[in-house]
Every structure is written in C-alpha cells, then in structure tokens.
C-alpha positions in Angstrom: 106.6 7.8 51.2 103.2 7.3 52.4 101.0 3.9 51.5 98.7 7.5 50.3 101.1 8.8 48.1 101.4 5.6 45.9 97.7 5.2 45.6 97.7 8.9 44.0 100.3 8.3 42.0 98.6 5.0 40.6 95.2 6.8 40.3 97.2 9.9 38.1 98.7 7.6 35.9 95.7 5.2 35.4 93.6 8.9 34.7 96.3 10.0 31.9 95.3 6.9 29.6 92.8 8.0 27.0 88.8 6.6 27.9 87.0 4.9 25.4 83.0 5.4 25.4 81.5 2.2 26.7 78.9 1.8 23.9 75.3 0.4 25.5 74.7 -1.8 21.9 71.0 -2.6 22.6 70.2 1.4 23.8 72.0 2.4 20.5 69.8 0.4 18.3 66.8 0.7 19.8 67.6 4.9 19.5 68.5 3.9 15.8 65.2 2.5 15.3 62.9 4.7 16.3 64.8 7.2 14.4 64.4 5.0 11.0 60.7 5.4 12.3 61.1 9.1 12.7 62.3 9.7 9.4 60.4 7.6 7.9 57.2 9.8 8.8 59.2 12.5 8.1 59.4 11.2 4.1 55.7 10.8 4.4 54.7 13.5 5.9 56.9 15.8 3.5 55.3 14.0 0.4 51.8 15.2 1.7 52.8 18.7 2.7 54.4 19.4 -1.0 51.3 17.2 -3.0 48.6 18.0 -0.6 49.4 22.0 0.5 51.6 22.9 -2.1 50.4 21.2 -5.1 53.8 20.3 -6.4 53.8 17.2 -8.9 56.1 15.5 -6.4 56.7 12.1 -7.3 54.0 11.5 -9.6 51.8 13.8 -11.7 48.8 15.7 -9.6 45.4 14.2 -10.6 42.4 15.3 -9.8 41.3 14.7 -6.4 44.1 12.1 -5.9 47.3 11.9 -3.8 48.7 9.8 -6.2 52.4 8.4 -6.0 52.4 6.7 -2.8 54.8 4.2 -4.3 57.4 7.0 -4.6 56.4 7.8 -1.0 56.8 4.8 0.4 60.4 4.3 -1.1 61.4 7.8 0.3 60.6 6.4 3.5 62.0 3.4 3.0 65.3 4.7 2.1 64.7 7.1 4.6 64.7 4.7 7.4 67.2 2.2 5.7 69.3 5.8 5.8 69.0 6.3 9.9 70.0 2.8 10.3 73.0 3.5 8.4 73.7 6.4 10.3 73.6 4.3 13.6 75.6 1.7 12.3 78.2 4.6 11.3 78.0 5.8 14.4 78.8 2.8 16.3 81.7 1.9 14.2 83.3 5.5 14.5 83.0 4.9 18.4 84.7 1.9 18.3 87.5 2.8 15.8 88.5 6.7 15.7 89.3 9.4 18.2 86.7 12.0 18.7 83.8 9.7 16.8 81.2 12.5 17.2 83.1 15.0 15.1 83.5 12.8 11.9 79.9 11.6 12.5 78.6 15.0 12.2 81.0 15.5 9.3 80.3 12.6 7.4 76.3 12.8 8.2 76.2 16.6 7.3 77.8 16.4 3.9 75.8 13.4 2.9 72.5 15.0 3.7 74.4 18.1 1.9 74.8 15.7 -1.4 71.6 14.0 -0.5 69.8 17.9 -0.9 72.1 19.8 -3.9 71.5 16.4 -5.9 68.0 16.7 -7.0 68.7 20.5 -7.9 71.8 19.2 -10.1 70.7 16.5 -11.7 67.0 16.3 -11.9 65.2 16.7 -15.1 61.8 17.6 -13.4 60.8 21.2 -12.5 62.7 23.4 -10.4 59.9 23.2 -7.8 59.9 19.4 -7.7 63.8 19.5 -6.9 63.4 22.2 -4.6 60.8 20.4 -2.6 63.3 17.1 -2.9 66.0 18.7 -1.3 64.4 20.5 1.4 62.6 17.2 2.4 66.0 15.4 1.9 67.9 18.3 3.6 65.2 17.9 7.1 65.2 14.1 6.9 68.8 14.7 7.1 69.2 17.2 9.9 66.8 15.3 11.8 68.8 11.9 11.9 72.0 13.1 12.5 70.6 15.5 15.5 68.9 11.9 16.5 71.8 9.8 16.2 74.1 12.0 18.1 71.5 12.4 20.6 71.0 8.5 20.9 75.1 8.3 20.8 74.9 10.9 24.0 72.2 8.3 25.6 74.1 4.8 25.1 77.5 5.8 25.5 78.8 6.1 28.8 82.7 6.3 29.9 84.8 3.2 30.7 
C-alpha cells in the first residue's frame, strides 16, 4: 500500500468521530445581550400597545390621560431580559453537554414561553382581556428569544 492510501484511511477514521460545535463564548454573549435588550423593548412596547391602543387595564388601572403602571412595565422587561439571558446561558450549556443541543433548546424554550403564555389565562384573577393581552405579549417575547438565541447559537458556533 501506497504512503496515499494510509493518509485516507487516517483522514476516514478521524471524520467518523462525532464534531463538537466550537462555541465562540464572547459572540454568544454579546448575541445574548442584545437579545435581553430586544425583549426587553419588546415588554415595553407590548405594555403601550395594550394600555395606549387597546385600553386594556394592563398592569395597573387606566386613569385618565395617564399611562400609569410603568413599574409593572419595567419588571416585565426586566424579567424579560433576565429571561434571554437565561436562554443563552441554556444554550451554551446544552452545546457543551448533550447531543443535538439545538433540538432540546427549542424544546425546552418553546414549552416555557408555552407555560409562560397559558399561565396568566389559568391562574389570573384579572379580566379575561388582561390575561389575553399577558400571554400574547409573553407568547412574542417568547418566540422572539428563542428565534434570537438559536440564531446567535448559528453565529458563534462553528465546527471543531
């Protein structure tokens, strides 16, 4: 046999060993936080769309000619944001420990913002508008950082 043929052979066997993603830490993070930033806004501007447009006691009674409840606001975005860096962190630890990291990302992500949406419709003692408008914002706060995160994931990852 050929100097050729054993260089093949090494290369065959060296491609049949599973490839962990190379995780780009400072990429992922930064991705992570200009998603908490994302849906953070996204809290904010949800809160004005249902008070503002809508007219939906939302957090805090409607007043006359007042938004009114921005400290609810605030802490939907904070949690918000506090949520998409929880997702990142998630993320990088899946890559790190399990096969196929993406899949149980999207399946963990999608049936907490699932809870995170059917909860204020279950368990809410305000009107069914309020926990409509709850779970819809929850439900595109949601959608919105785990199509971030997997898109950051995509960006920082790259094949060993």
């Amino acid at each position: 046999m050929s100097e050729a043929d054993d260089r093949t052979r090494e290369m065959s066997r060296g491609s049949r060993a599973p490839h962990r993603p190379a995780v780009q830490a400072g990429r992922l993070w930064a991705g992570g936080v200009a998603t908490a930033v994302i849906a953070a806004l996204i809290a904010l501007v949800g809160f004005l769309i249902v008070r503002v447009l809508l007219q939906i006691p939302y957090l805090a009674p409607i007043e006359a000619n007042a938004i009114g409840g921005w400290d609810g606001a605030v802490q939907l975005a904070i949690i918000a944001a506090i949520a998409a860096l929880a997702a990142t962190g998630l993320a990088q630890l899946l890559l790190m420990a399990v096969p196929s990291p993406m899949a149980y990302f999207g399946w963990i992500a999608g049936l907490l913002t699932a809870v995170a949406t059917v909860y204020p419709l279950a368990f809410a003692t305000e009107p069914l508008t309020v926990g409509i408008a709850t779970g819809v914002i929850h439900l595109v706060i949601g959608m919105a950082i785990i199509s971030l995160v997997t898109t950051t994931v995509t960006s920082a990852s790259t094949r060993a």
